[in-house]
C-alpha positions in Angstrom: 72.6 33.8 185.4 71.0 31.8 182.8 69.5 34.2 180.7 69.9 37.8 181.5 66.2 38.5 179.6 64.8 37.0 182.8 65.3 39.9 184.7 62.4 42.0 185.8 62.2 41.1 189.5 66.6 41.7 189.6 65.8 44.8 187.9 62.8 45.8 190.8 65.5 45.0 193.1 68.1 47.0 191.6 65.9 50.1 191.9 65.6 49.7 195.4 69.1 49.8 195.8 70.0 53.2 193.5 67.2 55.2 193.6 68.7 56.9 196.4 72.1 56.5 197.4 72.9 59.9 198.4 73.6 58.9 201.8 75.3 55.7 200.8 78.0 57.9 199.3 78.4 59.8 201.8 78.8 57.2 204.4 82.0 56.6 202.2 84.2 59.0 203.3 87.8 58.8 201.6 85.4 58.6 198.4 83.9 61.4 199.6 86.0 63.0 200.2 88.7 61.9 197.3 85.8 63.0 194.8 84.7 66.4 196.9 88.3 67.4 195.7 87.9 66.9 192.2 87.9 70.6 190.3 85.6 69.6 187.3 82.6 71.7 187.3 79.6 71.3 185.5 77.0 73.1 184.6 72.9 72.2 184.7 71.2 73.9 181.6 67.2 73.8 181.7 65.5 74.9 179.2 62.4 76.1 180.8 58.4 77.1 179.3 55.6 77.3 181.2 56.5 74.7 183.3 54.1 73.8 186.0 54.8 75.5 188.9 55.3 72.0 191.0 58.1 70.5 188.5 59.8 73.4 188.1 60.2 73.5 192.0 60.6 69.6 192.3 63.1 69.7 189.4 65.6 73.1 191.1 65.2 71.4 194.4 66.9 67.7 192.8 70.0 69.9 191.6 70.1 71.9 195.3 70.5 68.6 196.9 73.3 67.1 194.8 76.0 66.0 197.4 78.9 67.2 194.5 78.9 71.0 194.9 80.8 72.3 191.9 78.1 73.0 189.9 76.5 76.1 188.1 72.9 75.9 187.3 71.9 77.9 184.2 68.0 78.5 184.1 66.8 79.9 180.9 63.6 80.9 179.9 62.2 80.6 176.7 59.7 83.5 176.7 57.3 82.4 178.9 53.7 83.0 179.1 52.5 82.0 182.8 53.0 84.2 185.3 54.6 82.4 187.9 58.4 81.8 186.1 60.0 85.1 186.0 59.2 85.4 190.2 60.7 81.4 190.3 63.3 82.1 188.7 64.3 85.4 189.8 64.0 83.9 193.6 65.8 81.2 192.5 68.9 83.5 191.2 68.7 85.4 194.4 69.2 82.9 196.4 72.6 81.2 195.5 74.9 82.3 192.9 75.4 80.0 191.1 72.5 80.2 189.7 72.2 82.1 186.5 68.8 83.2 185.1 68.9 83.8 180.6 65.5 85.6 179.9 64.8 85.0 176.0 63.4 87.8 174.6 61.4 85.8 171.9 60.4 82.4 171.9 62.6 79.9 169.8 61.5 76.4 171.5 63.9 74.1 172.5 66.9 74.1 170.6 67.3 77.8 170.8 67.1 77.8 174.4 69.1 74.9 174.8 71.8 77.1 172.9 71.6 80.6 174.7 72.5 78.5 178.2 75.2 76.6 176.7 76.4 80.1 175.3 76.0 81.1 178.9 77.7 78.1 181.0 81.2 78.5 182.4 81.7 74.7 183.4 84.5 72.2 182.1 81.2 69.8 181.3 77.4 70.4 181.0 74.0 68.4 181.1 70.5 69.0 180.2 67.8 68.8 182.9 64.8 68.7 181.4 62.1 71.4 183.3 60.2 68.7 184.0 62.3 66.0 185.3 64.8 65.4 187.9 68.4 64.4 189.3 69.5 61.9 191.3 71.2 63.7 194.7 74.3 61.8 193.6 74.1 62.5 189.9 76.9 65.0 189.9 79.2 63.1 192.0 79.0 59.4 189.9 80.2 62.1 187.6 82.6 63.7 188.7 83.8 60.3 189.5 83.8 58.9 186.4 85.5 61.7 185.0 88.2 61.4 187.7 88.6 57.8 186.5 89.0 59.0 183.3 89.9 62.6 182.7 89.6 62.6 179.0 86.6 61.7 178.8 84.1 63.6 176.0 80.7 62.2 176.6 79.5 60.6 179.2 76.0 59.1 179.9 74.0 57.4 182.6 71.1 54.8 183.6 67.9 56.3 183.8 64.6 55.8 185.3 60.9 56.8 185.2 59.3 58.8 187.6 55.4 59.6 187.7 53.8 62.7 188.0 54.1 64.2 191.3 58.1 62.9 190.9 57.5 60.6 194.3 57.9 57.3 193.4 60.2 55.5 191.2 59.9 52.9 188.1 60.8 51.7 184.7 64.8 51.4 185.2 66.8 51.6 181.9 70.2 50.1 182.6 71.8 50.7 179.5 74.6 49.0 178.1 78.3 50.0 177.5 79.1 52.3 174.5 77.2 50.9 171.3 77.5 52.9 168.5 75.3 50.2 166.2 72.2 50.6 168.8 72.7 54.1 168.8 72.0 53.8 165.1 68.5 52.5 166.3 67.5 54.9 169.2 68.6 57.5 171.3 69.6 55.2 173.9 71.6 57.0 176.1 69.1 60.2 176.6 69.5 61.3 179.9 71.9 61.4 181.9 74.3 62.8 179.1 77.8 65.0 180.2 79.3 66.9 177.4 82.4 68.6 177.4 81.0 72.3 177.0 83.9 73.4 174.7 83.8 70.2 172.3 80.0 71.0 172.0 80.5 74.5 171.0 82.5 73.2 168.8 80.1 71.4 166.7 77.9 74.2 166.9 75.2 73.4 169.9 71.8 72.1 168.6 70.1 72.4 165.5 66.1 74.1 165.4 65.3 72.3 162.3 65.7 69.0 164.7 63.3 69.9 167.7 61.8 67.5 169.2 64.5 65.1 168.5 67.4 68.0 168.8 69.2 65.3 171.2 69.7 62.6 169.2 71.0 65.2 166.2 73.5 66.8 168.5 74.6 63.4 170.1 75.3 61.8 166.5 77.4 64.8 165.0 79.2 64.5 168.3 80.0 61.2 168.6 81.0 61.5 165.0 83.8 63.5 166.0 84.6 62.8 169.5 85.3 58.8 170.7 86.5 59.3 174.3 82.8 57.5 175.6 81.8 56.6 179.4 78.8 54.6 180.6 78.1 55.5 183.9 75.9 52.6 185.1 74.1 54.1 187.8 70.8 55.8 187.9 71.4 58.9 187.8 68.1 60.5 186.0 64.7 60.3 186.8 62.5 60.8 183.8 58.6 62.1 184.6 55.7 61.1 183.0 53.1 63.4 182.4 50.3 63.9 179.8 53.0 66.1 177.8 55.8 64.2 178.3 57.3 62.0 175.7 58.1 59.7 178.6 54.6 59.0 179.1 53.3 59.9 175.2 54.8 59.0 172.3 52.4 61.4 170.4 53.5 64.7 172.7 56.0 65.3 170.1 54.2 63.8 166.7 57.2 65.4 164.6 60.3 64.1 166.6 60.4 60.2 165.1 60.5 61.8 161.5 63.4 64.1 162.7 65.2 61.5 164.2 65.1 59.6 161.2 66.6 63.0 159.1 69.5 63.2 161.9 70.2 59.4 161.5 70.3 59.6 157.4 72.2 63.0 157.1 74.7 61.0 160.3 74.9 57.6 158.0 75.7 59.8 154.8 78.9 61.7 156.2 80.1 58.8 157.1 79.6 57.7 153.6 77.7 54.7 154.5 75.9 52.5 152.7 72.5 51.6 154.0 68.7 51.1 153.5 66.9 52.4 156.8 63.2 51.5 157.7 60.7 51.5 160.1 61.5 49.4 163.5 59.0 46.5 165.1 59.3 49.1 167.9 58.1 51.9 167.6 60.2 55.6 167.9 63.0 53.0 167.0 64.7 52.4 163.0 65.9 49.8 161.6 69.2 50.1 159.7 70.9 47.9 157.3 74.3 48.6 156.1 75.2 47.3 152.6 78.7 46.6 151.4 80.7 48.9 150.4 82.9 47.0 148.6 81.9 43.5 147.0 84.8 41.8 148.8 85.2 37.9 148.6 83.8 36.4 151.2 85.6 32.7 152.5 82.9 30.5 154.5 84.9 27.9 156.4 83.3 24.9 157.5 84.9 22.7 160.2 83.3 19.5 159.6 83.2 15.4 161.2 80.6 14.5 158.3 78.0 13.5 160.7 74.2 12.8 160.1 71.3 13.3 162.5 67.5 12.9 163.0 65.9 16.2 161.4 62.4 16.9 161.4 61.8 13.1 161.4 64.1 12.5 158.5 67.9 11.9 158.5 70.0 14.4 157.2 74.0 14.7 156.5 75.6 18.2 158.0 78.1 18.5 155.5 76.0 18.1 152.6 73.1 20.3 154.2 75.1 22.9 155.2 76.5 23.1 151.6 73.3 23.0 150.2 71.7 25.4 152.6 74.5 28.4 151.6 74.1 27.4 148.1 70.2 27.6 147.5 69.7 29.9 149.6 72.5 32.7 149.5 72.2 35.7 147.0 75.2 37.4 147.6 77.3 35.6 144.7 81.1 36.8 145.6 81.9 34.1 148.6 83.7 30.3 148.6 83.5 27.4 150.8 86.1 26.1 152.4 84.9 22.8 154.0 87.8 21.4 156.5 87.2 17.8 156.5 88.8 14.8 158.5 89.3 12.7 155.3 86.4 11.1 156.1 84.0 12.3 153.1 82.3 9.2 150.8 83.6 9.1 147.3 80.2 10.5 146.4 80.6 13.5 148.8 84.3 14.0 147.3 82.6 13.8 143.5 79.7 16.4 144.2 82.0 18.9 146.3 85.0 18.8 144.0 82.5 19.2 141.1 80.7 22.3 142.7 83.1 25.5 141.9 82.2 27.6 144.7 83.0 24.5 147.0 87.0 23.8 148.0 87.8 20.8 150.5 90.5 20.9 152.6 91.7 17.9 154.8 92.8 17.9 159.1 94.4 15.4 160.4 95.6 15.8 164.0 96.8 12.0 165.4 96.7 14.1 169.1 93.0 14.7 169.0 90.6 16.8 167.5 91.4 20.7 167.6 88.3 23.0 166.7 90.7 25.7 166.6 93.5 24.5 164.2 90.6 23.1 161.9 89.4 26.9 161.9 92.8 28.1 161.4 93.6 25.2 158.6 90.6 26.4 157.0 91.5 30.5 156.9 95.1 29.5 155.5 93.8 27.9 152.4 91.0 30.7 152.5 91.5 33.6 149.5 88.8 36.2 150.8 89.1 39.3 152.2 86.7 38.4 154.9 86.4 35.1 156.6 82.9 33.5 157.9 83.2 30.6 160.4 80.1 28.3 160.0 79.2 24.9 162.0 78.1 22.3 160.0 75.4 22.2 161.7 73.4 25.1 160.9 71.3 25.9 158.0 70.5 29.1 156.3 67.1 31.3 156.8 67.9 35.1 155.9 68.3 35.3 152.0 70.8 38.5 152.2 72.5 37.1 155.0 76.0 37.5 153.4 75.2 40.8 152.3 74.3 41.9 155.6 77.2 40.5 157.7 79.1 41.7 155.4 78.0 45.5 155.0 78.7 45.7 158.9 81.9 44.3 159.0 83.2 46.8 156.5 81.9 49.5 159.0 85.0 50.9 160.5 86.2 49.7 163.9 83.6 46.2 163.9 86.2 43.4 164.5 83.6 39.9 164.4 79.8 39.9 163.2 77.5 37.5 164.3 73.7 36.6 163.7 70.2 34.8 165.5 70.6 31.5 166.0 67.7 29.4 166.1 67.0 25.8 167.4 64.8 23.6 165.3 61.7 24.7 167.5 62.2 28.3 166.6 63.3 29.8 169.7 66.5 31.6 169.8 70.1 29.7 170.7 72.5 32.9 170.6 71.8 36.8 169.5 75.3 37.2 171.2 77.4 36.4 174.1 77.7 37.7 177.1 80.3 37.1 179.7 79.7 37.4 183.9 82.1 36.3 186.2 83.9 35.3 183.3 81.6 32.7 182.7 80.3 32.8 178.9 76.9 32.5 178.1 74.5 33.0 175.2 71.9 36.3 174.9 68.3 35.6 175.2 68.9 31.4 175.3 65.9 29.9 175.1 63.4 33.0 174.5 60.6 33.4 171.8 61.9 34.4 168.1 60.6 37.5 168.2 60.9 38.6 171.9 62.4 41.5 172.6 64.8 40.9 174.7 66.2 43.2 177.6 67.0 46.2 176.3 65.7 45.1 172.7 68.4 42.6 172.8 66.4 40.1 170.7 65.0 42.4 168.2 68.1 45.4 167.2 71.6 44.8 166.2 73.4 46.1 168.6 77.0 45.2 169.9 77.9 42.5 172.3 81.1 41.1 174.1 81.3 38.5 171.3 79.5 36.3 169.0 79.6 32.6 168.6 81.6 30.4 165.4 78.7 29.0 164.7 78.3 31.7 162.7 81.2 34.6 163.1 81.9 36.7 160.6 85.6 38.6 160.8 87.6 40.5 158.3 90.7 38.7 157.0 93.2 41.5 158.5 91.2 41.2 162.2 92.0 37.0 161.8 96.1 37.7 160.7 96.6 40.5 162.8 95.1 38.4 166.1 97.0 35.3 165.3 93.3 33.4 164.6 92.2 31.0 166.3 94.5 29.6 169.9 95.2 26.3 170.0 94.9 26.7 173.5 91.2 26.4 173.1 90.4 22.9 171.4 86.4 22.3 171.7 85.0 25.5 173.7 85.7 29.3 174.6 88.1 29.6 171.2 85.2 32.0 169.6 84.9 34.4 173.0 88.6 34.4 173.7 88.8 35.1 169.9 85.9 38.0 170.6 87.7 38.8 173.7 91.1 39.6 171.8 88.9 41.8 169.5 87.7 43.4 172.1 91.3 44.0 173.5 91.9 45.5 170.2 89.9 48.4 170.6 87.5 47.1 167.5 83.9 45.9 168.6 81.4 43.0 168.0 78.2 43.3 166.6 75.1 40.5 166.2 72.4 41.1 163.7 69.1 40.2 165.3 67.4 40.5 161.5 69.4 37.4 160.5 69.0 34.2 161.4 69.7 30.6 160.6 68.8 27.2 162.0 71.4 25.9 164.6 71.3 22.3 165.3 73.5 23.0 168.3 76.1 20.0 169.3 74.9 17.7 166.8 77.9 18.2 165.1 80.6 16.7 167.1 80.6 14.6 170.1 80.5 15.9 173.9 77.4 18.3 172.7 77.3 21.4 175.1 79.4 19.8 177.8 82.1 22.0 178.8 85.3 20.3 180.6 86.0 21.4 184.3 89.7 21.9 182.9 88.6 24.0 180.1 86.9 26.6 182.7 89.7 26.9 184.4 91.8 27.3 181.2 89.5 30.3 180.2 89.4 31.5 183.9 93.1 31.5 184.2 93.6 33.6 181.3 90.6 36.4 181.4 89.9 36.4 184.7 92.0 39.7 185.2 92.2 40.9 181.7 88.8 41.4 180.9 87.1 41.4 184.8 83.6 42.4 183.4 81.4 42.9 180.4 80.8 46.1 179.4 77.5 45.4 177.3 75.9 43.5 180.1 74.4 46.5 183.0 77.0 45.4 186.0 73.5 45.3 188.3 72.0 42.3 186.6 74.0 40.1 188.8 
């Protein structure tokens, strides 16, 4: 897969195949019936108000036919005015008990109602159904599974897709990524399906009125603030119905939820004791969020470098002295030094203007063996005397004025391990906003795509977290570096920065690119061999990652 924003048809495709699996699963029958014996029970809360008569019906009948039957569905009506609900739901309670019916006595929209059914459940975990919208037969089940898989498990959340009015045919598939706490930051992202554990959520005190409209999103960031144990369940599992008052459909059905969402993100960001500047998102409903350092730490920018020239823009231009420039002209955060790692093959001139520039320290490899990408890098971070080291090609060339200062306020965020940005070719259109890894094969995000395209899943547009980021331009705190050994030797020329990302991974810390800054990369201009990757280096990577790290958790496992 070349470029996994080139995916619309696999993604057609991949609807086909989930939409309704029901009998799929049970065709399986040691899963079947391995999962059938699971005793976690969950309960369905729905919020309901003058729902139309056929959703309401459309959305009982979707929890009736899950194929997992420990389930308690908890109905609760929020005072309704049309005529039809108490009979539904009265029936409805009648006719299986496990359904229990909450009649509000007074309206308190959705947040309130939300609460008196969670008050009301009895299940180890619970889920909002929205009145309008509907299940996927094997919803519970995937669940249940999941849970099985891994029984302390908190919070757990599903792929989603659209459905349109009269809930019969089936579009718009969000396959979401793995746990992302930085895209979070940016939008509700994982919605619907979400699995709570019911105690935990009473324990944070259930949803908040003053949030309605965007009471999910609230509750979901005070949670996750308090409870890590996160599962992506990457199946369709919700089906989402537009109608002229959904939000699914109209943006504008809930005018006062984006400025609520932004009051749950800002009082979030402030008990974490963040700091940040938030502001408004080239996509709309979405922020934008940039954290600022906390701390002014020093920041060490080592350069690897062979000294090379090359044709720029119709003129000739020297890497090493570019790149220098580029930081220097350009930069505005003013706590940082350079550590070029040279191959003693700088002109006296170079050597004068370097050793005169104070910010500027030049430090010499030689390796009679052959060259060593890695032991330059790691050369380069034992002469280094910041608290955070940046690993920078030669080859690239500075565009984002705060860059430092933006790299750097999200690798002081706790648990962020390596911080990477856009990288641009010459022509403007992207080189890497992030790796991704399939098949244990490495590639780049959104290769080749417009600057400003969006990307699957607003990969091109949002900082958001990735498997790993490239060298090029890696930013990684000093005690990540020491503490993983830096840079392996074992990786000369390629797949040192994802093993590296890889180990951070392993570490339990995350990676995270910043889509908002960019430089220039002159990719493979730099060193010979250009974007050529030895059979024997494949096999190295293969050899060693094949098994430890099978998949990539950011990268939806149906966009094969």
């Amino acid at each position: 897969m070349k470029n996994y924003l080139r995916v619309r048809q696999t993604i057609l495709n991949v609807q086909q195949k989930l939409a309704f699996g029901a009998q799929e699963v049970a065709a399986d029958a040691a899963l079947f019936a391995k999962i059938s014996a699971s005793k976690t029970t969950f309960s369905i809360v729905v919020p309901i108000y003058n729902t139309p008569e056929p959703y309401l019906r459309q959305c009982l009948q979707s929890v009736y036919d899950q194929i997992y039957q420990k389930w308690e569905l908890v109905l609760v009506d929020d005072k309704s005015t049309a005529p039809h609900i108490r009979p539904a739901l009265e029936a409805a309670a009648n006719a299986d008990p496990r359904v229990r019916v909450v009649f509000r006595e007074e309206n308190g929209n959705i947040s309130k109602a939300t609460n008196s059914g969670l008050e009301a459940a009895t299940g180890d975990y619970y889920t909002v159904l929205d009145h309008d919208d509907l299940l996927h037969p094997a919803a519970l089940f995937w669940m249940a599974e999941a849970i099985q898989r891994n029984p302390e498990a908190e919070y757990l959340y599903s792929d989603e897709d659209k459905t349109d009015k009269h809930g019969q045919h089936f579009y718009s598939p969000f396959l979401k990524p793995g746990w992302s706490p930085e895209l979070l930051l940016q939008c509700m992202y994982t919605c619907h399906m979400s699995v709570f554990d019911r105690k935990k959520a009473l324990q944070i005190g259930g949803y908040r009125s003053s949030f309605d409209g965007a009471q999910d999103y609230d509750f979901t960031l005070r949670f996750v603030s308090r409870f890590d144990r996160i599962c992506h369940v990457d199946k369709i599992l919700y089906h989402w119905r537009e109608w002229e008052e959904s939000t699914a459909l109209n943006l504008d059905a809930k005018p006062e939820a984006y400025k609520r969402q932004r009051k749950a993100l800002t009082e979030y960001l402030d008990a974490q004791g963040e700091t940040y500047t938030i502001g408004d998102h080239a996509i709309r409903g979405h922020h934008k969020v940039t954290f600022l350092p906390r701390r002014r730490e020093k920041v060490s920018i080592i350069i690897p470098t062979a000294n090379k020239s090359a044709e720029i823009n119709g003129h000739t231009e020297n890497h090493a002295n570019s790149v220098v420039r580029s930081i220097l002209e350009t930069t505005t955060y003013d706590n940082f030094e350079i550590i070029l790692v040279h191959d003693n093959n700088l002109t006296d001139a170079q050597l004068r203007a370097f050793r005169s520039t104070i910010r500027v320290r030049l430090v010499e490899y030689c390796n009679d063996e052959g060259f060593n990408y890695s032991e330059k890098v790691n050369l380069g971070a034992s002469a280094a005397t910041g608290e955070h080291f940046l690993l920078m090609n030669d080859d690239t060339r500075v565009i984002t004025p705060n860059w430092l200062e933006r790299m750097l306020g999200m690798a002081q965020r706790p648990g962020v391990g390596a911080v990477g940005a856009k990288l641009l070719f010459p022509n403007g259109t992207v080189q890497h906003s992030g790796i991704w890894l399939r098949g244990n094969v490495a590639g780049h995000i959104d290769y080749g795509s417009e600057r400003n395209a969006l990307g699957y899943d607003l990969s091109g547009n949002s900082n958001r977290n990735c498997i790993g980021v490239t060298a090029a331009c890696q930013l990684t705190p000093r005690a990540v570096f020491e503490r993983l050994d830096g840079y392996r030797t074992y990786f000369p020329l390629n797949y040192n920065d994802v093993d590296y990302c890889l180990r951070v991974h392993q570490s339990g810390l995350r990676s995270v690119c910043l889509n908002d800054v960019e430089l220039f990369h002159h990719e493979g201009a730099s060193r010979s061999g250009g974007q050529e990757v030895a059979t024997d280096e494949i096999e190295r990577f293969l050899e060693l990652w094949r098994e430890r790290v099978p998949y990539d958790p950011y990268l939806p496992s149906n966009l094969v």
